[in-house]
N, C-alpha and C positions, 0 to 999 in steps of 0.2 A: 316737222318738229314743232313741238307747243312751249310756248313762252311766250313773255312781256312782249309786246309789240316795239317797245319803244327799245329792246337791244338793238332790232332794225333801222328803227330812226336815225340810233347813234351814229350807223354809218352815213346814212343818209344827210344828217347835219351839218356831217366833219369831210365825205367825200363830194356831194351833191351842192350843197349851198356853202360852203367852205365858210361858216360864219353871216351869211346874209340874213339878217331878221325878220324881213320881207319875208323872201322866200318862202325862210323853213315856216313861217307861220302860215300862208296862204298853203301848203302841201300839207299839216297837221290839218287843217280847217278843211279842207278838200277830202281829205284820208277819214274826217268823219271826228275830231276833238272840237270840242264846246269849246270858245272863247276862255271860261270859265275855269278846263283843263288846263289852259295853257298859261300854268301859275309858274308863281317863283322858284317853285323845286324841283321844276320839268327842266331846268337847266345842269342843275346834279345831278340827277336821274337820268339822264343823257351821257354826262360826262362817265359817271360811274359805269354805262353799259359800254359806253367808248374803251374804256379800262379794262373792262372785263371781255370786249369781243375776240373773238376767236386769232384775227388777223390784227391785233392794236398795236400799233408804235408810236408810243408818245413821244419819241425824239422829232417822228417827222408831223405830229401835229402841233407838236409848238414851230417846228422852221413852215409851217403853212399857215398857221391863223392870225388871224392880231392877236398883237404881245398883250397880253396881259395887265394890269396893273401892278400888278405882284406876282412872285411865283409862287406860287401858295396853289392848288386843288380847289379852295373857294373861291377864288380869282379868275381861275382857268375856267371853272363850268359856264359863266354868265359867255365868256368867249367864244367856248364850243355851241351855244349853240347860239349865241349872240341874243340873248333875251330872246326867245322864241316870241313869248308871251307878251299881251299888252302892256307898255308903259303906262305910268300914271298918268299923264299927258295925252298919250296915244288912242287918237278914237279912229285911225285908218281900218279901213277896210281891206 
């Protein structure tokens, strides 16, 4: 099947690192995304494939991840995949 790479992520994010920003960034960086990719709207882009995957239940990815700040979809995305992407701060490796 051909599509976005990052429907697969979706899973990956929300079943594999359940929110770890470690993780899901060292396996993006691994998988072959530039530091540079892994911008502020790789986290909606995440959540949005999360939404749309084949198998999605959002009932049971809000009772698995950290709450939220708000219940809000822009709130949620930074959760699901837990800022993938460099903080402003963040010079880890």
């Amino acid at each position: 099947m051909r599509g976005a790479r990052e429907y697969e992520f979706a899973a990956v994010g929300l079943f594999v690192s359940c929110g770890d920003a470690g993780f899901l960034r060292r396996l993006l960086t691994a998988y072959g995304y530039a530091p540079a990719q892994l911008d502020d709207a790789l986290p909606r882009r995440l959540l949005a494939y999360a939404l749309l995957h084949r198998y999605s239940d959002l009932r049971w990815y809000l009772q698995q991840l950290p709450s939220p700040p708000s219940l809000t979809l822009d709130a949620l995305a930074p959760t699901s995949a837990r800022e993938a992407g460099p903080g402003p701060t963040d010079h880890s490796t």
